[in-house]
N, C-alpha and C positions, 0 to 999 in steps of 0.2 A: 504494500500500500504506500510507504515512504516512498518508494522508486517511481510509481505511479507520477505523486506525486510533487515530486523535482522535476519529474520528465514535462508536466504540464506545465512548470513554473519555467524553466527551460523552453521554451515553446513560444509561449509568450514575452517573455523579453525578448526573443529573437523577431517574432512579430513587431516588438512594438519599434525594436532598431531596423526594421526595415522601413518602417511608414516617414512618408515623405516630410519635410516642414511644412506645416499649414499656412496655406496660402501661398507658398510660392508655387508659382507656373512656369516662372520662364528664369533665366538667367542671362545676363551680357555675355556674349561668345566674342564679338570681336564691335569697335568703333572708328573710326577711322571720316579723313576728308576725301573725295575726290577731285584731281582736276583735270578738266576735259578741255586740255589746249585748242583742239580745231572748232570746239564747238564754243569755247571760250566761258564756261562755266564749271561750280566748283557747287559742292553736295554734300552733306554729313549722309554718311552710312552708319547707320549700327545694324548690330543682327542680333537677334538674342535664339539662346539655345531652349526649349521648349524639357520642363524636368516635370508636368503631369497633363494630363489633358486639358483641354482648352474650352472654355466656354460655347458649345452652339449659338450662332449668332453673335458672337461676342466681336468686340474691336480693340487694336492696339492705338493708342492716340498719344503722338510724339511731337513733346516740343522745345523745338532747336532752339538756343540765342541767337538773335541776330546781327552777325556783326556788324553790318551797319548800325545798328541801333532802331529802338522801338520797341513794339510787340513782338512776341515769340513767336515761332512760324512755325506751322504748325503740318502733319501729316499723319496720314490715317490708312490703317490695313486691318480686313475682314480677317480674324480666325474663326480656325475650325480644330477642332477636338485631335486630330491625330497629326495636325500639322506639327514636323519637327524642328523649323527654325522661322523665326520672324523676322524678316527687312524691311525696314523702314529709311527710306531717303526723304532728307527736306526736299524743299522747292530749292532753285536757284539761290545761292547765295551772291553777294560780293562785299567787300572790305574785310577777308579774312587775313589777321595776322600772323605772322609766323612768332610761335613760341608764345603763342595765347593759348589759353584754353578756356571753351566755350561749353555751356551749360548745354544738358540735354536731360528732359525730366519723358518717362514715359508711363501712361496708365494701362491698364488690361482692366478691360472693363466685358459684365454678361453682356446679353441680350436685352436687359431692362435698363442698362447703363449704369448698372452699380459697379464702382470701381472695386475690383477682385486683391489689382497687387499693382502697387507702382515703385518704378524703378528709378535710378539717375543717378550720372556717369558725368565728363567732365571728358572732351576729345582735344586734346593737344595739336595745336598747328603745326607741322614741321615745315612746311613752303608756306611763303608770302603770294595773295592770291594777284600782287602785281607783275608778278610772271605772264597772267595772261592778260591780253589786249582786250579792249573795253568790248569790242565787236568780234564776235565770233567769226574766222578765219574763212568757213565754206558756209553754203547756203543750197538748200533744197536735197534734194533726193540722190541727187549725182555730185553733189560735191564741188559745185561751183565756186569760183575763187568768191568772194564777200565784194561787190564795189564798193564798200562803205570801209573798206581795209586795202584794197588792191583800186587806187586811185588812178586814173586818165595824167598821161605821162610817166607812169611808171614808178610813181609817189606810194609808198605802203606805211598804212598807218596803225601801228603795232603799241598805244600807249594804250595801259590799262586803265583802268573805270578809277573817275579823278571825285576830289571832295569826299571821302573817307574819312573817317574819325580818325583823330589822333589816339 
């Protein structure tokens, strides 16, 4: 009856060290900037790792600082229950500086909008986003030179996006 009973006692704690942390869903797998020289724009990526099922009808609602300044920008992705990672990209950025780090707060919210788990991380600048030219470099489907960067006589205008916060 003793052995019984350690076995079930054994059992159970092994149980309860398997159950997950309540309320976490997701974790940060990776954060990072993008920059898209020919298209002349720059993006916060994060991705989060997914550690229990996800809300039916639920949504991730991410929001970036914006280095210009202002309101926080904001971005939004549908989960679903066996989805095993989350990306979330802002909109277009510009005034990002190098060797800033810029705020990123994110919610997991159900189906009713009730917030489940919110997350936030802090993504490090390693490039200055005045590398890229203010105009994106091609234009349309085939990758046309920019006229608005590739000027009449042979003038190309490669300054980046001016009046930026100090």
């Amino acid at each position: 009856m003793k052995m019984r009973i350690a076995m079930l006692g054994a059992v159970a704690l092994l149980a309860a060290a398997c159950q997950r942390e309540v309320g976490k869903l997701a974790e940060f797998s990776g954060h990072l900037f993008v920059f898209n020289y020919r298209l002349s724009k720059a993006n916060y990526v994060v991705t989060l790792r997914t550690t229990a099922p996800l809300p039916e009808g639920g949504v991730a609602i991410a929001r970036f600082e914006n280095p210009r300044g202002g309101d926080m920008l904001v971005s939004e992705a549908k989960l679903f229950p066996k989805m095993e990672k989350i990306v979330l990209e802002s909109p277009d950025l510009q005034c990002v500086r190098e060797g800033r780090s810029y705020a990123v707060k994110i919610d997991l919210a159900d189906a009713q909008g009730k917030i489940v788990q919110q997350l936030e991380t802090k993504v490090l600048a390693t490039i200055d986003q005045s590398i890229l030219p203010a105009n994106s470099i091609v234009v349309g489907p085939a990758y046309d030179m920019n006229p608005k960067v590739f000027k009449a006589g042979g003038v190309v205008d490669l300054s980046p996006v001016q009046d930026c916060p100090a």
